[in-house]
C-alpha positions in Angstrom: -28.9 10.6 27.1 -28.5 12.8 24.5 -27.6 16.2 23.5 -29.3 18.5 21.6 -27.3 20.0 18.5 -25.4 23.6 19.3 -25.4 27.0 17.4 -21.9 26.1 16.6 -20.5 27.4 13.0 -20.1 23.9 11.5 -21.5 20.4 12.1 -18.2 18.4 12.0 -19.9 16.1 9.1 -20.9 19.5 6.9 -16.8 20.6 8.0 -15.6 17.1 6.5 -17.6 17.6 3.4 -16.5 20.8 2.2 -13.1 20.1 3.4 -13.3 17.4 0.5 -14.7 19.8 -1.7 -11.7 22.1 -1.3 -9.7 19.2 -1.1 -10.6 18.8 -5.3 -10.6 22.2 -6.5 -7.1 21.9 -5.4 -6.5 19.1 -7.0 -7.9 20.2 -10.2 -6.2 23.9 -9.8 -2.9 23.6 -7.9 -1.1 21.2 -10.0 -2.0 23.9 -12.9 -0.6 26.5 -10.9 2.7 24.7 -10.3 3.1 23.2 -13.3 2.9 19.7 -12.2 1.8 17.4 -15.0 -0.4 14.6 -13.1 -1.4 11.0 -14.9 -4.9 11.3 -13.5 -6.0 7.8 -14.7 -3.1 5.8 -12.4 -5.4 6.9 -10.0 -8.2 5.3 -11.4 -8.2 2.2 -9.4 -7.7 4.0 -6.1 -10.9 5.8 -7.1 -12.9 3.4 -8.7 -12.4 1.2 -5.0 -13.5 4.2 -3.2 -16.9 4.5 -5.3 -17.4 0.7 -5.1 -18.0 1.4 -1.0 -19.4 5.0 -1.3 -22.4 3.0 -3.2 -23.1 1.7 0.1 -24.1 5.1 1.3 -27.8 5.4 0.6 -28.4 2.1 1.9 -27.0 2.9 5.1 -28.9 6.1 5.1 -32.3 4.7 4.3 -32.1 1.5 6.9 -31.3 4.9 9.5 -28.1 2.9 9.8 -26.2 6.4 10.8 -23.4 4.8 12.7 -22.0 2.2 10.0 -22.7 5.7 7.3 -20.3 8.2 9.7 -18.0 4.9 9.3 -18.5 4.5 5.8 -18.5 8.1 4.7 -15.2 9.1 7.1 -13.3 5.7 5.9 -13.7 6.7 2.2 -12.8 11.0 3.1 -9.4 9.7 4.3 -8.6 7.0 2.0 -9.5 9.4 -0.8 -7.4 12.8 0.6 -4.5 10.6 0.1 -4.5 11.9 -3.6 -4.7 15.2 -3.4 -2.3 15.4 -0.5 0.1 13.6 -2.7 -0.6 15.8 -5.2 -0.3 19.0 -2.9 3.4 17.9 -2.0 4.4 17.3 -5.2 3.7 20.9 -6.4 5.3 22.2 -3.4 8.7 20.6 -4.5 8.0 21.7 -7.9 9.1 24.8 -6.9 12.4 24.3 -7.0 13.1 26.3 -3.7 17.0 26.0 -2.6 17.3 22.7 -0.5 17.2 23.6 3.4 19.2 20.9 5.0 22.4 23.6 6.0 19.4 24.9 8.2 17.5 22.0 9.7 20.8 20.6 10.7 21.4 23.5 12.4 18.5 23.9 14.1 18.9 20.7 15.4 22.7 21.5 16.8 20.9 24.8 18.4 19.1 22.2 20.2 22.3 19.9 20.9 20.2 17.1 18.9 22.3 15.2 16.3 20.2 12.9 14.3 22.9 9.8 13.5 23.3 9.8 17.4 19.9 9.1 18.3 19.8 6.9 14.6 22.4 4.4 15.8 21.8 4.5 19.2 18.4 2.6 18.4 19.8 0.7 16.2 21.7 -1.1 18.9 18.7 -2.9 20.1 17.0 -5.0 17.8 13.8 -5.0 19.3 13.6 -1.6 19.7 14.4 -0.8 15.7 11.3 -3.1 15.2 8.7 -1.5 17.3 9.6 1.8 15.6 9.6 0.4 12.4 6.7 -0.9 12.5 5.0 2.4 13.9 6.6 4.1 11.3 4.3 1.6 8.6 1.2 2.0 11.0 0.4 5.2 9.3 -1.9 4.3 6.5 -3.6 1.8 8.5 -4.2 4.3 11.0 -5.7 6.5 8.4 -7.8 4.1 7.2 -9.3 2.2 10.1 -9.4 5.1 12.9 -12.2 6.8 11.6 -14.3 4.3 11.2 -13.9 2.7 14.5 -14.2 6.2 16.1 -18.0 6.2 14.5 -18.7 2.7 15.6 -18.0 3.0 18.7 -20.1 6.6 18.8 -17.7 9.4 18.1 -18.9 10.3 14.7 -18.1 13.6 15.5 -15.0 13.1 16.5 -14.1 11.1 12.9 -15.1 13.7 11.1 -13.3 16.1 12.7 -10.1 14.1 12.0 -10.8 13.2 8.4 -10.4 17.4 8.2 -8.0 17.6 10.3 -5.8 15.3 8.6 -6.0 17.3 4.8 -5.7 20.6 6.3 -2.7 19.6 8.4 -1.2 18.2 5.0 -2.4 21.2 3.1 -0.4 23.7 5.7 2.4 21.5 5.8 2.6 21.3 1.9 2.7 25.1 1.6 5.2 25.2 4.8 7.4 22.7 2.8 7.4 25.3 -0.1 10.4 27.0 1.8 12.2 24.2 3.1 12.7 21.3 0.5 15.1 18.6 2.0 17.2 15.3 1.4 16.4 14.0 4.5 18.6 13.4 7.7 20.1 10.1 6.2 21.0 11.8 2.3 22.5 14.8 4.4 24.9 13.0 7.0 25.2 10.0 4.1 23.9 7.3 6.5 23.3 4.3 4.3 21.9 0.6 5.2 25.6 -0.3 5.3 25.4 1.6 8.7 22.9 0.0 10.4 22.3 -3.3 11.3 19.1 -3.4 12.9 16.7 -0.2 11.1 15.7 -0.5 7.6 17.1 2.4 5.7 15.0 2.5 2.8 12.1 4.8 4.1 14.9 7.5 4.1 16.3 7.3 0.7 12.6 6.1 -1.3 11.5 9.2 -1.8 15.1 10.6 -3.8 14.1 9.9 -7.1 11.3 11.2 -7.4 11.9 14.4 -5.2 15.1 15.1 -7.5 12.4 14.5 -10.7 9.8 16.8 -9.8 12.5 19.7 -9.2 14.5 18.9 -11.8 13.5 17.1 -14.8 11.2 19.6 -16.7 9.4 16.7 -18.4 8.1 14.9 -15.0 5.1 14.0 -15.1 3.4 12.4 -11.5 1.5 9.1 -11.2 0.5 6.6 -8.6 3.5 4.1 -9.4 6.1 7.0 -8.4 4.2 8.7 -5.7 6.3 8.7 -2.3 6.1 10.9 1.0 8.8 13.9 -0.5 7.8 16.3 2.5 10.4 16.6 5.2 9.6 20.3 7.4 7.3 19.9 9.0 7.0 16.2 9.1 3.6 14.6 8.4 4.2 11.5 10.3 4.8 13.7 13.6 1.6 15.6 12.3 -0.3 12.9 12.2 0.6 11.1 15.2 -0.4 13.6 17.0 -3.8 14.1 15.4 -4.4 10.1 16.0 -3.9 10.3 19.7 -6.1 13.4 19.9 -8.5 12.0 18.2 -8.5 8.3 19.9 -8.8 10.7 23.2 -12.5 10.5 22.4 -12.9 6.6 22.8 -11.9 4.9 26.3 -11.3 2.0 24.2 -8.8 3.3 21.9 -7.6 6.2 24.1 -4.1 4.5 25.5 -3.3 1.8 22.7 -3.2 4.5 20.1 -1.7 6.8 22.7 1.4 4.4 22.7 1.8 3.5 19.1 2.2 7.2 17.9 4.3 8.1 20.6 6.1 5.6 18.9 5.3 6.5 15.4 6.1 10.1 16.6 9.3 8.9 17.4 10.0 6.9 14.7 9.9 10.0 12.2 14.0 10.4 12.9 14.8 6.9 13.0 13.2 5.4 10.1 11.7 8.5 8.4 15.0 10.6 7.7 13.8 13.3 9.5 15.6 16.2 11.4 14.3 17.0 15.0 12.9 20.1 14.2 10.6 18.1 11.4 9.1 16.7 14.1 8.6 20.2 16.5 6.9 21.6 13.3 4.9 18.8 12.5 3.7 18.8 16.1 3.0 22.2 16.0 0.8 22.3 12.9 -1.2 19.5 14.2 -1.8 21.4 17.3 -3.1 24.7 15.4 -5.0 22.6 12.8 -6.9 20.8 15.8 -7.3 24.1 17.4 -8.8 25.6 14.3 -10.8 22.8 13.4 -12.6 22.7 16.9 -13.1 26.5 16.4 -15.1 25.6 13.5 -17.3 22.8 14.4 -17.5 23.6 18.5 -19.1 26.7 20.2 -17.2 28.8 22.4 -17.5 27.0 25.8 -19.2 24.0 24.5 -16.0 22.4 23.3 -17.1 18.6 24.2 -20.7 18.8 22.8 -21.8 19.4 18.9 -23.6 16.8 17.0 -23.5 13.5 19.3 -24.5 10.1 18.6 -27.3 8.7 21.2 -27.3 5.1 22.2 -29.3 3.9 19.2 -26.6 5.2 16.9 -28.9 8.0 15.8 -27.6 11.4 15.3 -28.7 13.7 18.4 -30.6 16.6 17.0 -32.0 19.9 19.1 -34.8 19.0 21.3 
């Protein structure tokens, strides 16, 4: 059966699209603004992959092949928002705002959370430190293959919603992070590998370099080969494994795997990310308002589940 299109503000493919329009003007104008030298062409390749697939498009389009396009089209947004979000944290740390690890510590003590507790508790059990590890990794992958397996399986809506979802919640949480530059959990307490046995420190202490580059060294200059996560409040793994689950919500296929592997990617944020407790309360908290404004955008008022649907055929579903 299907339903006819709604007066809402925004189709969530037209929302995606200008999302990735906004998503290179500030590429093109933020780094300017910050002062953030970027070596455009180590991006190149990243590109260059992404057109080699978008020249798929058309074909899709003119063989009415709408399904394998939403896949297409949503596979390439998020692999491509990769580099201005990059980007977008970068000049956020080029700020040089006074580091804010005093305060996220304390936060965390006003909530009687101490982050090398919960660290080495987990590390006590192999198997444990595994699973979490390897949420922790599942990230990109999740990026890159949720999308289009939510338009496959008929949720094109739904996959463009997340593909703008994820860049705004990166965008807030880049201009968020403006205020609260960090060393991380680990660099705060001095937790090193030496401590552990089971968890695989190096997620927390990657980033250093280049974090302590981009504030300090007035001659930095940002390409591919040095790019790392350097955002720590709010934390974008939390962020995002809370937009994954919402979105997976929309497929009874996907709905309770992906449930459980970012609950424990969500988790995994303190133990192998370096992050502070309240990361992860701000992270979720921004992925909550960015879904929340997102649906306001692209669903009318009590028609929250409807919009633009796909009909058996894997047509889109247009007024009738």
């Amino acid at each position: 059966m299907m339903i006819a299109a709604s007066t809402c503000m925004l189709q969530p493919r037209r929302m995606a699209m200008m999302t990735a329009v906004f998503a290179l003007i500030s590429l093109l104008l933020v780094p300017l603004a910050a002062g953030v030298d970027v070596e455009l062409p180590s991006f190149a390749p990243f590109l260059l992959l992404a057109g080699m697939f978008a020249a798929l498009l058309p074909y899709f389009n003119w063989r009415k092949m709408y399904r394998l396009r939403a896949a297409m089209e949503t596979g390439i947004l998020s692999f491509l928002f990769t580099v201005p979000v990059l980007v977008l944290t970068y000049c956020a740390m080029r700020l040089g705002f006074p580091l804010a690890d005093d305060w996220l510590a304390a936060m965390d003590a006003q909530l009687g959370i101490h982050t090398p507790d919960i660290v080495q508790w987990v590390d006590r059990f192999p198997a444990l430190a595994w699973i979490l590890d390897q949420a922790y990794m599942s990230l990109g992958l999740q990026l890159l293959l949720l999308p289009p397996l939510l338009a496959l399986f008929g949720r094109a809506d739904q996959a463009y919603r997340f593909t703008s979802c994820y860049f705004v919640l990166c965008a807030i949480s880049s201009l968020i992070a403006i205020g609260f530059p960090s060393l991380g959990a680990f660099g705060y307490y001095g937790l090193t590998q030496a401590d552990l046995s089971n968890i695989d420190a190096r997620f927390g202490y990657e980033f250093s370099d280049s974090f302590n580059a981009v504030r300090n060294d007035p001659t930095f200059r940002l390409s591919l080969g040095v790019a790392s996560g350097i955002v720590t409040f709010p934390s974008v793994h939390a962020g995002a494994a809370v937009l994954c689950a919402w979105a997976a919500l929309a497929s009874s296929l996907l709905r309770w795997p992906m449930l459980a592997l970012n609950v424990a990617m969500f988790a995994s944020a303190i133990t192998h990310g370096a992050h502070y407790f309240v990361d992860l309360l701000a992270g979720a908290l921004v992925a909550l308002a960015t879904i929340m404004l997102v649906n306001r955008l692209t669903i009318p008022g009590t028609l929250r589940a409807q919009s633009v649907l796909i009909n058996d055929r894997g047509a889109p579903a247009t007024a009738a």
